[in-house]
C-alpha positions as CSV (number, residue, x, y, z in Angstrom):
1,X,-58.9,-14.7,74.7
2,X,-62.6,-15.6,74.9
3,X,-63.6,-17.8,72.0
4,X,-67.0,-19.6,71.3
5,X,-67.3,-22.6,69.8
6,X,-69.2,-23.3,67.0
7,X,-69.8,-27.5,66.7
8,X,-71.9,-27.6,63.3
9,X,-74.5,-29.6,63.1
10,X,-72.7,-32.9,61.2
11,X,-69.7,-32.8,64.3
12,X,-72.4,-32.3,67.2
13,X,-74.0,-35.4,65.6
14,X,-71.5,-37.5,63.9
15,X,-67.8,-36.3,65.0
16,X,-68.3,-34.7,68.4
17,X,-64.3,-35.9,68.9
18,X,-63.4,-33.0,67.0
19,X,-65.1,-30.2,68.8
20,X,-64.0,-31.8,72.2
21,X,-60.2,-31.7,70.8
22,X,-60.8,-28.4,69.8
23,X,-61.8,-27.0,72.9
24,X,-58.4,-29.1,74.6
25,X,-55.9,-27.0,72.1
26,X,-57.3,-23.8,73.0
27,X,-57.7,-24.7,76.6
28,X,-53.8,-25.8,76.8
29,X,-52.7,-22.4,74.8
30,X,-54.6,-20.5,77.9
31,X,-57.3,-19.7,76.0
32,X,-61.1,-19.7,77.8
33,X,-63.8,-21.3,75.0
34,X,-67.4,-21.0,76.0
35,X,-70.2,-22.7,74.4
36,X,-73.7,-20.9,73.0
37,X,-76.4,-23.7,74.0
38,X,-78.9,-22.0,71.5
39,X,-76.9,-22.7,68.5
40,X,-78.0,-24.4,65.4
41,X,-77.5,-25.5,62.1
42,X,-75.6,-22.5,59.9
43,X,-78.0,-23.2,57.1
44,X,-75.5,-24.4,54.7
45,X,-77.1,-27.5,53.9
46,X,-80.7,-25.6,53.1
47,X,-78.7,-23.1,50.7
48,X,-76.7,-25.2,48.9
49,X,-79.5,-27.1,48.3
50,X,-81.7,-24.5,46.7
51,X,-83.7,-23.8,50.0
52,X,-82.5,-20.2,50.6
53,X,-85.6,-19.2,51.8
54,X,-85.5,-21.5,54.7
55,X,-82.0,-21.5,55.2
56,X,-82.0,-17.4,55.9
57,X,-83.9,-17.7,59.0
58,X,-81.1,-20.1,60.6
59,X,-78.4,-17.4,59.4
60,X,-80.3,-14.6,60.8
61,X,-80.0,-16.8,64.1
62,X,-76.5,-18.0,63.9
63,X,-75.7,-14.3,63.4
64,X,-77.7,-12.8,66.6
65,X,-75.8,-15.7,68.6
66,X,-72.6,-15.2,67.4
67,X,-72.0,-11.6,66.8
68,X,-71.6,-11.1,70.6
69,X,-69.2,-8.6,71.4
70,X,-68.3,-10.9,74.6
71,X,-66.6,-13.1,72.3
72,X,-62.9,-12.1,71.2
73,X,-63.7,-14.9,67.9
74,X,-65.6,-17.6,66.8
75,X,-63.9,-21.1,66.2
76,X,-65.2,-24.3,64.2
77,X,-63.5,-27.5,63.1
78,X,-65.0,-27.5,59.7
79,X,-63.7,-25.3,57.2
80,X,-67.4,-25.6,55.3
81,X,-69.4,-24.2,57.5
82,X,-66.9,-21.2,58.5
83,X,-67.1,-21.1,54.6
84,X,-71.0,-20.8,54.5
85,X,-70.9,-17.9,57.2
86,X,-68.0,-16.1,55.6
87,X,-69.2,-16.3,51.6
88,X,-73.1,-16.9,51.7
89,X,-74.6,-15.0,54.5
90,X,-73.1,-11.8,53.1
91,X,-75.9,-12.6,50.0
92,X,-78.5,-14.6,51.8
93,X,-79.4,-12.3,55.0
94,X,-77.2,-9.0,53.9
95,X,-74.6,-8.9,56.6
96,X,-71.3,-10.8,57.6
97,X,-70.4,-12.1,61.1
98,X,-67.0,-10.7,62.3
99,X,-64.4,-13.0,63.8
100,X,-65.6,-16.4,62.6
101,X,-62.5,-18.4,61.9
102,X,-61.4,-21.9,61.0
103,X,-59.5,-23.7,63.2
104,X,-56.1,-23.6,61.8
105,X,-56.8,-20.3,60.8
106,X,-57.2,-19.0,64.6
107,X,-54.5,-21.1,65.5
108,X,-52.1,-19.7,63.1
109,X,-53.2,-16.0,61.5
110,X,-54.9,-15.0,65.2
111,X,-53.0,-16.6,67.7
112,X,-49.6,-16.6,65.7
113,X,-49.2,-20.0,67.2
114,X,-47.9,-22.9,65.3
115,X,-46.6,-25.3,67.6
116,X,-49.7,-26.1,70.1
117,X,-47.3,-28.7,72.4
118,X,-48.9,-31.9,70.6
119,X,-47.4,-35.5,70.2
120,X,-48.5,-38.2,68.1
121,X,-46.1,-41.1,67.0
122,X,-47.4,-42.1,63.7
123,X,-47.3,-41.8,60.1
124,X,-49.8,-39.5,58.9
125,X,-51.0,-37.9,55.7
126,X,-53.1,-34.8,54.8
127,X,-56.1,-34.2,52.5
128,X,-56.8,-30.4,52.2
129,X,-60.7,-30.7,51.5
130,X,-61.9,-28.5,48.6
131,X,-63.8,-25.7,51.3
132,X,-60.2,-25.1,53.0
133,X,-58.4,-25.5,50.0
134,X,-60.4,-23.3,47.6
135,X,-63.1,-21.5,49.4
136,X,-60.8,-20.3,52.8
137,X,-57.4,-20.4,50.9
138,X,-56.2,-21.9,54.2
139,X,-52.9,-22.9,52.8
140,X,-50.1,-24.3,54.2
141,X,-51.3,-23.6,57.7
142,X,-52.5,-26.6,58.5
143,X,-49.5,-28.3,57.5
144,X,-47.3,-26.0,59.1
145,X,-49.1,-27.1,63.0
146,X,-48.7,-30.5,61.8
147,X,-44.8,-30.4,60.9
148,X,-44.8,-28.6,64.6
149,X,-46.3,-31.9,66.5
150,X,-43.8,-34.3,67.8
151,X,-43.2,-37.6,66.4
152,X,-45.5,-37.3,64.1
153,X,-43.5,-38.3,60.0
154,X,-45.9,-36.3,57.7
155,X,-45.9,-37.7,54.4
156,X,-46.9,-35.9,51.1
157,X,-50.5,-37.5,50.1
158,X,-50.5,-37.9,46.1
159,X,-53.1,-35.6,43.6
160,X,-53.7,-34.0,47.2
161,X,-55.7,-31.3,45.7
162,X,-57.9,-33.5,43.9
163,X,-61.6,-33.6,45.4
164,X,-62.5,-36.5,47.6
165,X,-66.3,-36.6,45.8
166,X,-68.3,-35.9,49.1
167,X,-69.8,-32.5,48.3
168,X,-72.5,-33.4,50.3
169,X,-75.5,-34.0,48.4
170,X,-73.5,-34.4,45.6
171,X,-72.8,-38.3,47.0
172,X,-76.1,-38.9,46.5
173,X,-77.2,-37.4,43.9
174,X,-74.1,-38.0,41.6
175,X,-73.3,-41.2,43.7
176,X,-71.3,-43.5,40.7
177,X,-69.2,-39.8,40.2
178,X,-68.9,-39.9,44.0
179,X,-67.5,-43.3,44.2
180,X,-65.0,-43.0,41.5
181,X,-63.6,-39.8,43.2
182,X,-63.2,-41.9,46.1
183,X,-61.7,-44.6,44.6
184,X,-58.8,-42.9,43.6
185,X,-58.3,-40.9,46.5
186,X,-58.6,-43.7,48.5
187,X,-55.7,-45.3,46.3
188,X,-53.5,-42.1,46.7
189,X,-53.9,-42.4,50.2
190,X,-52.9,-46.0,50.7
191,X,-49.8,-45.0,48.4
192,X,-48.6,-43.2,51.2
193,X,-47.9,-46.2,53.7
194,X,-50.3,-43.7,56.3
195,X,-51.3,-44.7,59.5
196,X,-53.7,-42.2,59.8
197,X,-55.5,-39.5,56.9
198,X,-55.8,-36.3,58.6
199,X,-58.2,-33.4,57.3
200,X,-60.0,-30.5,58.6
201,X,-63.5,-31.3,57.8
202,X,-65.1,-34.5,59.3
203,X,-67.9,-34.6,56.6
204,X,-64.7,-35.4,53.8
205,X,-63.2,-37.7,56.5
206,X,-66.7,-39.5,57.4
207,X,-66.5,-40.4,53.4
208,X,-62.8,-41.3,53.2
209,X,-63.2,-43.6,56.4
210,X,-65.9,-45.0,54.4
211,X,-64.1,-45.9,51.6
212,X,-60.5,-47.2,53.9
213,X,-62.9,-49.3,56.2
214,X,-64.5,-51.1,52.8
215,X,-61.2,-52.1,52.0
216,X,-60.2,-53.1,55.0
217,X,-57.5,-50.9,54.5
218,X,-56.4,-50.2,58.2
219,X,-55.8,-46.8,57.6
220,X,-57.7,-44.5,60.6
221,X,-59.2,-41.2,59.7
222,X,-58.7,-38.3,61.9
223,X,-59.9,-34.7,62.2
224,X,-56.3,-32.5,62.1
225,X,-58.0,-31.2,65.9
226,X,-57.7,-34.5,67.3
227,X,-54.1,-34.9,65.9
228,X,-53.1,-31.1,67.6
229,X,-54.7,-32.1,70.9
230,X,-53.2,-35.6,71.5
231,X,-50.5,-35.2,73.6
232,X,-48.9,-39.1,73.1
């Protein structure tokens, strides 16, 4: 299969680990992944901010780049931005793009692969972040790869389908909400004994991280593609 990769703009900046460990678990499966150079931000920011009128012209883009019949799917590692392609552009530019999936999704509903051949030797928990969990109905898939890679002890996380309070803008414009949100799932997460808080979305994990590293918690945040790709 010939799959592109879509980064999004907060990974290509921010979490770039978790497009490169993308592109190793498809590699491994056999898989060839190619990468459009003229992609840009999906828009979701613009439109979820109010600014529909500028954020059409980016969909219009993302759409002529990606609906490219060379392409047997479109893959991301952020369950947000697949969401903003699959549920806005319909309403903001009038047309969907086929074949954009969600990592896990791919992985799992396209591939029929749940075992990707991964290792990792800790103790890991899992937040499902509110665009997986409510807006891509993802599932149990993701945990279903995770109970697949070796050595890893997968413990249940508590409230897991509580909101971390990212949201985005929503952390700064509603930042006292924000930080009580984070409080407690930062507390359900240490109640775990974790090594390591896996999700599929490095903007909720960027915020976690934040909130584990101010406690000096010693608890590592990981994006669930790094955690698929490690092989020990």
């Amino acid at each position: 299969m010939r799959v592109a990769l879509f980064i999004t703009c907060l990974n290509d900046t921010l979490a770039p680990e978790a497009g490169r460990a993308t592109v190793a678990i498809l590699e491994r499966l056999g898989h060839e992944v190619v990468f459009p150079q003229e992609q840009t931000c999906c828009g979701q920011m613009h439109a979820n901010s109010g600014y529909r009128q500028e954020a059409a012209p980016l969909a219009k883009r993302f759409a002529r780049i990606f609906d490219d019949s060379s392409f047997d799917a479109v893959v991301s590692p952020s369950a947000s931005c697949v969401g903003m392609v699959r549920e806005q552009y319909p309403r903001l530019i009038g047309r969907t793009v086929p074949r954009v999936y969600e990592l896990t999704e791919l992985l799992v509903d396209v591939l029929g692969v749940e075992d990707v051949g991964a290792t990792f030797p800790h103790r890991v928990t899992y937040h499902p972040t509110c665009h997986g969990l409510r807006g891509l109905h993802l599932g149990d898939r993701p945990l279903r790869l995770l109970r697949n890679v070796r050595d890893l002890d997968l413990v249940e996380l508590p409230e897991a389908t509580t909101c971390c309070g990212f949201g985005g803008t929503f952390a700064v414009k509603n930042a006292d909400t924000s930080a009580a949100m984070l409080s407690d799932k930062v507390r359900c997460v240490l109640d775990t004994g974790a090594d390591v808080c896996a999700a599929g979305d490095s903007s909720c994990l960027l915020h976690i991280g934040g909130g584990l590293r101010r406690q000096r918690a010693g608890v590592r945040t990981m994006h669930l593609a790094e955690i698929l790709a490690s092989t020990g």
